[in-house]
PAMITI-385336 format. One line per field, with one value per residue (C-alpha): x, y, z. Coordinates in steps of 0.02 Angstrom, whole numbers, plus 32768, in hexadecimal, padded with zeros to 4 digits. Example, Ala and Ser with C-alpha at 12.3 -4.5 7.8 and 13.67 -1.06 7.14 Angstrom:
<dolums>
px: (8267/82AC) .
py: (7F1F/7FCB) .
pz: (8186/8165) .
</dolums>
This chain:
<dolums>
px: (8000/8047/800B/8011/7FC6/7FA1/7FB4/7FC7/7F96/7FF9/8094/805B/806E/7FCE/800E/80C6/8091/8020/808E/811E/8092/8078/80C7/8162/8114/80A2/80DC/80A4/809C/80A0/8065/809C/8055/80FE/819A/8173/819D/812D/80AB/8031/8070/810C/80B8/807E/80DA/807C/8099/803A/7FC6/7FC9/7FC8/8065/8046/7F97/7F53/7E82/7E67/7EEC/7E9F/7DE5/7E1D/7E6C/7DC6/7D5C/7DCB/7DBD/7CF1/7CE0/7D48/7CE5/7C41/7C1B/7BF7/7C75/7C73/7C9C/7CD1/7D38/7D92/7DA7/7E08/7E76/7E95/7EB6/7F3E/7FA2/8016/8040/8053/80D9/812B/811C/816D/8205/8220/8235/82BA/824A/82A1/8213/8260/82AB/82BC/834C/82EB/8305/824E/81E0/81AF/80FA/80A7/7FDE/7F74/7ED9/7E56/7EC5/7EAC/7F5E/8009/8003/8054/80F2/8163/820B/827B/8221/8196/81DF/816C/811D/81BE/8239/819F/8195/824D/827A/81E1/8228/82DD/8298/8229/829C/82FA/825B/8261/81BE/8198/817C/8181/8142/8150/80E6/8077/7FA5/7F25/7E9A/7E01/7DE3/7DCC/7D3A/7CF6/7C51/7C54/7D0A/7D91/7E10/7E95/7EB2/7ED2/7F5B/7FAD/8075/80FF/80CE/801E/7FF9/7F70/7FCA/7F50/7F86/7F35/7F24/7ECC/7EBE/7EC2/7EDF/7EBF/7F29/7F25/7F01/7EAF/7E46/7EA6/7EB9/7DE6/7E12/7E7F/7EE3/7F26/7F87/7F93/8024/7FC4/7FC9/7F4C/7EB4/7E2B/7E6D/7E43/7D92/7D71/7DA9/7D3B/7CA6/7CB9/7C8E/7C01/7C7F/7C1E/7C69/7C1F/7C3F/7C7F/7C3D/7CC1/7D3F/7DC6/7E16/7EB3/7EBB/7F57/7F9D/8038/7FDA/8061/802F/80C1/8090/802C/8024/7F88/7FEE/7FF0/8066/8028/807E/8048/7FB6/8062/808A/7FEB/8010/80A0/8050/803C/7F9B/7F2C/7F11/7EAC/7EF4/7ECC/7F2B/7EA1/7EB1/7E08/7DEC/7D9E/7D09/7CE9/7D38/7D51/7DAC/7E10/7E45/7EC6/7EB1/7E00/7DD5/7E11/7D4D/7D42/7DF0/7DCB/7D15/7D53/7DE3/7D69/7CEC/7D7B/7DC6/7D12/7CEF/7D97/7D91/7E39/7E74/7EDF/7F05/7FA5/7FF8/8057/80EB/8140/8117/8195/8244/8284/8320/8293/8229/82B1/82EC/823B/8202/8282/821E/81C0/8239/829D/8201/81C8/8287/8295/81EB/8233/81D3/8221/81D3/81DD/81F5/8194/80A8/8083/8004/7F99/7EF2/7E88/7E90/7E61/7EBC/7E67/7DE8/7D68/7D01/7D46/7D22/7CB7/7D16/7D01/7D79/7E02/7E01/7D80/7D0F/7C74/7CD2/7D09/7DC1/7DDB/7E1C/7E43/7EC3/7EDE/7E8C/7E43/7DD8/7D53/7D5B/7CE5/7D78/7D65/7CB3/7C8A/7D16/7DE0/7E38/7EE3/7F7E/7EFB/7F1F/7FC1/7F84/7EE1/7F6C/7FD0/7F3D/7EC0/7F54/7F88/7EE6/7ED9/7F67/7F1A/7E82/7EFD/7F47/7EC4/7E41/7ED2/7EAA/7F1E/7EB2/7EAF/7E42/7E6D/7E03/7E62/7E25/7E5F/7E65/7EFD/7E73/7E53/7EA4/7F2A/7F03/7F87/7EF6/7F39/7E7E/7EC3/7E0D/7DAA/7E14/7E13/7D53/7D51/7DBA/7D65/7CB8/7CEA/7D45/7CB1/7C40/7C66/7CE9/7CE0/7C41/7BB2/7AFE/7A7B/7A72/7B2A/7B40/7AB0/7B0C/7BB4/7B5B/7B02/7BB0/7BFE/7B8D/7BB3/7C5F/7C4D/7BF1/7C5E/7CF7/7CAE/7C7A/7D32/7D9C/7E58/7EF0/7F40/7F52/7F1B/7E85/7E6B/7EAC/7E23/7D8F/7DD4/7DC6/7D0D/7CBE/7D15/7CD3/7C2B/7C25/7C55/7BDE/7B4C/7B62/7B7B/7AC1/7A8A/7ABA/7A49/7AA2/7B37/7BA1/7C64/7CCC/7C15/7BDD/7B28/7AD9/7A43) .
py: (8000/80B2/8142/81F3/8294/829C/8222/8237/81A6/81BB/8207/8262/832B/8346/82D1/830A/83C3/839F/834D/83EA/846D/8412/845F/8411/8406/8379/82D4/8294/81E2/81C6/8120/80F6/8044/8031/80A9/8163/81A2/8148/81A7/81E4/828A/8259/822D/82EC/8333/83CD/843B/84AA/8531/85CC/8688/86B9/8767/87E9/8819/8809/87EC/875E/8710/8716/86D4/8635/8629/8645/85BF/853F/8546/8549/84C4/8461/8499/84F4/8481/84C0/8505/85A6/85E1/8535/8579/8623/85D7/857B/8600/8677/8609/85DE/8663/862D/8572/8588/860D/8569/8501/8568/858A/84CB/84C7/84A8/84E8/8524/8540/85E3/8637/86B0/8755/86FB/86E5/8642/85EC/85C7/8578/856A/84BE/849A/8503/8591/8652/8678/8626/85FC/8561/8535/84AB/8453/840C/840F/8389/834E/8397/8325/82DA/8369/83AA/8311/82D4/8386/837C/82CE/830B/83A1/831A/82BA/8343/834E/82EE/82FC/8298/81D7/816E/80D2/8075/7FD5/7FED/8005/8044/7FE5/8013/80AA/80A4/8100/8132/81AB/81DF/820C/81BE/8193/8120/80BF/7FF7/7FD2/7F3F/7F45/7F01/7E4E/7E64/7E57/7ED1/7F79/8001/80BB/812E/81E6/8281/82BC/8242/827A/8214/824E/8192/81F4/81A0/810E/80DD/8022/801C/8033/7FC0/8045/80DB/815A/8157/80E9/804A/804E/80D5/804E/80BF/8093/8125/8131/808E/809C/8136/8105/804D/80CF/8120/81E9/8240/820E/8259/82AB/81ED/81E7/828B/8213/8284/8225/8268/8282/825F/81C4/816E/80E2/804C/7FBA/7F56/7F8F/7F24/7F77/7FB8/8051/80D9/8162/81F5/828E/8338/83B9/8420/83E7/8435/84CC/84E0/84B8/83F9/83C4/8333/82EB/8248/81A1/81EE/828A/82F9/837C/837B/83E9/8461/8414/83F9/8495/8515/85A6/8540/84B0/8433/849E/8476/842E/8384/8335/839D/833C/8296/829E/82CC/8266/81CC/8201/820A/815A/810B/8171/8133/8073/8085/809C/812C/81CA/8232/82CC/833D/8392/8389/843C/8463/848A/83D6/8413/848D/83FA/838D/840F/842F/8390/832D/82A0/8281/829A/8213/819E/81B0/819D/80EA/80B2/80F0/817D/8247/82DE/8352/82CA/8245/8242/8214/8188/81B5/817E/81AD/8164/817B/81F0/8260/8232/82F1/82A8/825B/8270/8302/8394/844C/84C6/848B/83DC/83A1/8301/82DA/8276/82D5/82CF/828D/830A/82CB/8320/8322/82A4/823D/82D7/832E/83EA/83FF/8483/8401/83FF/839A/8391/83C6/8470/8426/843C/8463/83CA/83F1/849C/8451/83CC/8464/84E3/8457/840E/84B6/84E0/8439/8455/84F2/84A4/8421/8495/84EC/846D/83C3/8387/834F/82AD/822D/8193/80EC/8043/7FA9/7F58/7EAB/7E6C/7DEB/7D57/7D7F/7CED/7D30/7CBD/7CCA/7D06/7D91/7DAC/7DF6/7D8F/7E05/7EA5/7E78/7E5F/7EF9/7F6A/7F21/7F4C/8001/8002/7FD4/802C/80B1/8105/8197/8160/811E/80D7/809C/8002/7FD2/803E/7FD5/7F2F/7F6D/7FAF/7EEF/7E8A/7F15/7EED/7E30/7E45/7EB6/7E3E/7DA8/7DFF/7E42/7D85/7D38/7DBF/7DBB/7DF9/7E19/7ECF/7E85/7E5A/7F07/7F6A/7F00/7F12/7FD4/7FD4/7F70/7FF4/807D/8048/8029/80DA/812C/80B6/80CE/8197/819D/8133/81C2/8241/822F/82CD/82EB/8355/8374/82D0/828B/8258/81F1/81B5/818B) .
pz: (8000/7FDB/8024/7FBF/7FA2/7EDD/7E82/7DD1/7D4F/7CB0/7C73/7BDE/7BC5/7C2D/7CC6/7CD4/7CC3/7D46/7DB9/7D7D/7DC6/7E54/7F08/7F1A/7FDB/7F9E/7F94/7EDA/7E9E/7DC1/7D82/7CBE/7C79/7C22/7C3C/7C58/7BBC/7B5E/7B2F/7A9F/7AC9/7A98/79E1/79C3/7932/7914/79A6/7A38/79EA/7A60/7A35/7A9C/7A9C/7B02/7A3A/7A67/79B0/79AE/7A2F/7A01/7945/79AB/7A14/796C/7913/799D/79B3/78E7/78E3/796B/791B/79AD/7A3B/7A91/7B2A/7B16/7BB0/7BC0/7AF8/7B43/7BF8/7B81/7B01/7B8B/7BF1/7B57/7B73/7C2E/7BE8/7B5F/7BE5/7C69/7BE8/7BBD/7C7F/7C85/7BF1/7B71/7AC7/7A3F/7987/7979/78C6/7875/78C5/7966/797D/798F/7908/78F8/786C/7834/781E/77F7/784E/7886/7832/7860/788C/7948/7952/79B5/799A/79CB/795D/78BF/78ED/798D/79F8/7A5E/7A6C/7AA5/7B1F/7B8A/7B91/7BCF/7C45/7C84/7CA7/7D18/7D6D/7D9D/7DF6/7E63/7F18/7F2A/7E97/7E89/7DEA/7DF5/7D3F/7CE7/7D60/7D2D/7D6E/7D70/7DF9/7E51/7EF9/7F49/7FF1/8019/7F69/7F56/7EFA/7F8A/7F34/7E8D/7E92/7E1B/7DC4/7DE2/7D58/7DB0/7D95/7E4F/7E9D/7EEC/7F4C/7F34/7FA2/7F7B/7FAA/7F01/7E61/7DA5/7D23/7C90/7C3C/7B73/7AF2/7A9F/79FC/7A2C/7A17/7958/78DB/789E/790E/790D/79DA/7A34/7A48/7B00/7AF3/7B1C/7B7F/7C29/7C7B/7C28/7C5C/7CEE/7D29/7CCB/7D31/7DCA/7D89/7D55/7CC7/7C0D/7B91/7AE5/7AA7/7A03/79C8/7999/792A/7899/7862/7788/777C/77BD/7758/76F8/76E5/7689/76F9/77A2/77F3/78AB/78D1/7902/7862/785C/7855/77CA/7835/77FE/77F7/7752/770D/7773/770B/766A/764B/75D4/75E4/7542/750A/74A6/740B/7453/745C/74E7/7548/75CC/756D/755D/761D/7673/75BF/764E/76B9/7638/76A7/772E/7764/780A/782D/781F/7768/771F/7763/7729/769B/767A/76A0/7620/7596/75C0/75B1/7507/74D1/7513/7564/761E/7626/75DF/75B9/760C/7589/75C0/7525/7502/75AE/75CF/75F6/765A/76CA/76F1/772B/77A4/77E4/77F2/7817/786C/77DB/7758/77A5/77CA/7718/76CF/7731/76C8/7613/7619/7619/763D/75BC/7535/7552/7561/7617/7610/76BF/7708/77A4/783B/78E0/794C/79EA/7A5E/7A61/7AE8/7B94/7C47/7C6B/7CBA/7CEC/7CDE/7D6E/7D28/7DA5/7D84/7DBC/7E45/7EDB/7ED5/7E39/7D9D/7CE4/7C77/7BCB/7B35/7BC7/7C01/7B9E/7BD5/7B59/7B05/7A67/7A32/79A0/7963/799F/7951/791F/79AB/7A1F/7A81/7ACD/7B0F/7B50/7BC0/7C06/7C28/7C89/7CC9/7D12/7D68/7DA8/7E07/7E54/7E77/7ED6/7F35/7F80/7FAF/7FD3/808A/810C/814A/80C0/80C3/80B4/8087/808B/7FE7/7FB6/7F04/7EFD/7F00/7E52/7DE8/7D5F/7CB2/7C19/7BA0/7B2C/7AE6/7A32/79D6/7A4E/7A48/7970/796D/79D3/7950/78C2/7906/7920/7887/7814/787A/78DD/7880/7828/77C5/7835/7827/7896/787B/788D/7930/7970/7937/7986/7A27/7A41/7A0E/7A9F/7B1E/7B1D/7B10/7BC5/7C05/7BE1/7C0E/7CC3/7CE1/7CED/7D33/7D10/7D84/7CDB/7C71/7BE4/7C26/7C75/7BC4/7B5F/7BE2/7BD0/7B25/7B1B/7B83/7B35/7A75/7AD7/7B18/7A63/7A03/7A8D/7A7F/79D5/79C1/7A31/79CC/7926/78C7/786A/78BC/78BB/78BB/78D9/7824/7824/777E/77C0) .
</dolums>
């Protein structure tokens, strides 16, 4: 049993800038499912978007861009906390060493994607964001006495008492049961890829910490806004389930989508922002053009581009692209949706709270509602430092000096070998077919039924293994999104019903 006063589930940008904000007074426990810097965070290519500057008219374009782009149900005032606390974010950052590009006029440089009136976004090393963000974050972390890592160890249950989350049980790197008692629990597990076939999220990113609070009755809500990224490499060899993804950056700097018969599109789906529509517009439309042209993928064009600039911009996918015969510059991009951001999540306000006293969720695993229908691109990495931020302060003034304690025992549940890849397939190939970015009723209502039974099934012979907890994760997680997006009978956003 160990005994602390937050405890912080995930090692992502949202829970190590948490855990960085934190008073160093506070003792602070970090759980990672694999090694801490493994991460989706780590994944993000594009960069922050933040108007690091007081202009009014800067930052009302950023608020207008984010609620158009989420088809406006945002919350506003949620879009305008966020917008407003970018400034103090990226200033957080580069207190903690973080090193944004800097240009020849010895000012950062910021680039545009898809959604965005203006360049506002920051990046690190080309399209090593995610990347360069967390391993800095890491290396001040560790300097930090106050600050416990605890590694391959998952969360699994939440522990409750009068209404009020109290502890977390966990399974340790030899799958025996470990309690964690805290007087103030985030969940910053982020996202939900593993539900699909084909991801552009590290696959460890299974729903735990949906599951998890949904399992104790926390609001979720806002499932069905599952965003699929446009442009994910398509590879005819790669036969991971993971799909790497070529940044919204590239069309920020001028890339084209063009069809098999290399036809450039966009034009006929968003005529005024062309490749530079939101995310929900492109993939829409890139999935319309691959059925009307009985083929799977598309092409990005960046023939038209300085070759030598795009290698030194983006470096990571230059040299991704170059290792599967393929050069930017030269060479068409063959690319495909796929999924890639969770909207939705566990309901918060605007300190991260849930609907479960002492519980707060951070980044893609929370819905602060900032997202709407649909997410404005580089959005995400803001949204993890501002809630994360205010979290903190929330912390701070409302932590208690008694904590409570309830012995809990759970190492009589028997630990089977079972891997359960024919459920976690069936599972990807039901959302795949039906709830992807194309949905009907009749096929949500299939996938909803074949759901249920796989719940039940799995909550009937309990397992003392991950795997067992990752795919009863992932079942109620694709049970939530197909259940809400039955609910919700209109197209909307990255919601797209045909009848």
């Amino acid at each position: 049993m160990i005994k602390t006063d937050c405890l912080i589930v995930g090692t992502g940008l949202a829970g190590l800038f948490t855990a960085l904000n934190l008073d160093e007074k506070l003792k602070v426990c970090i759980i990672s499912k694999t090694k801490i810097e493994y991460s989706n965070s780590v994944l993000a290519q594009g960069g922050i978007a933040a108007e690091y500057n007081d202009d009014e008219l800067l930052h009302q374009e950023h608020i207008n861009d984010t609620l158009k782009a989420g088809s406006y149900l945002n919350d506003k005032e949620a879009v305008e906390f966020l917008v407003e606390n970018a400034y103090e974010s990226i200033k957080k950052l580069i207190s903690f060493g973080v090193q944004f590009d800097i240009g020849a006029d010895n000012k950062f440089l910021v680039t545009k994607e898809g959604g965005h009136s203006s360049r506002r976004i920051f990046h690190s090393g080309g399209d090593a964001t995610g990347k360069n963000v967390t391993s800095t974050l890491i290396a001040e972390l560790m300097k930090r006495e106050n600050i416990t890592f605890i590694e391959e160890t998952m969360a699994v249950d939440l522990i409750t008492e009068n209404n009020q989350a109290i502890g977390m049980i966990c399974l340790d790197k030899f799958e025996e049961y470990q309690s964690i008692y805290a007087k103030k629990i985030v969940i910053a597990t982020g996202g939900i890829g593993s539900v699909y076939n084909a991801t552009t999220n590290d696959l460890l990113a299974t729903g735990d910490g949906i599951g998890i609070a949904y399992r104790k009755n926390v609001i979720v809500n806002d499932m069905e806004f599952i965003q699929f990224h446009p442009t994910a490499f398509y590879d005819e060899k790669n036969h991971s389930r993971q799909r790497f993804l070529i940044t919204e950056a590239l069309r920020g700097e001028g890339a084209r989508l063009i069809n098999v018969e290399e036809e450039r599109f966009m034009k006929k789906y968003s005529p005024k922002l062309m490749e530079l529509a939101p995310r929900d517009i492109v993939s829409q439309a890139i999935f319309r053009e691959m059925y009307d042209t009985w083929t799977d993928h598309v092409y990005l064009d960046t023939r038209h581009l300085d070759a030598k600039f795009l290698k030194n911009r983006f470096p990571t996918v230059f040299n991704h692209l170059k290792n599967h015969g393929v050069i930017l510059g030269v060479d068409l991009i063959p690319v495909s949706p796929c999924e890639h951001f969770l909207c939705g999540g566990i309901e918060t306000d605007l300190n991260a709270k849930t609907s479960l006293k002492n519980l707060y969720a951070v980044g893609e695993s929370a819905n602060t509602k900032v997202h709407g229908a649909n997410r404005l691109a580089s959005n995400s990495l803001l949204e993890c430092l501002v809630f994360a931020k205010s979290a903190t302060e929330d912390i701070h003034k409302n932590i208690k000096s008694k904590q409570l304690v309830k012995e809990i025992d759970y190492n009589n549940i028997v630990s089977y070998n079972y891997n359960y890849k024919p459920i976690r397939k069936k599972i990807g190939d039901y959302m795949d077919e039906h709830v992807s970015i194309v949905r009907d009723e009749a096929g949500l209502k299939l996938t909803l039924k074949t759901l249920k039974k796989i719940i039940v099934n799995l909550k009937k012979y309990p397992n003392a293994t991950k795997n067992y907890y990752e795919t009863l994760n992932l079942a109620t997680t694709a049970f939530l999104i197909t259940e809400q997006a039955l609910n919700r009978e209109k197209s909307i956003g990255c919601h797209y019903r045909i009848n």
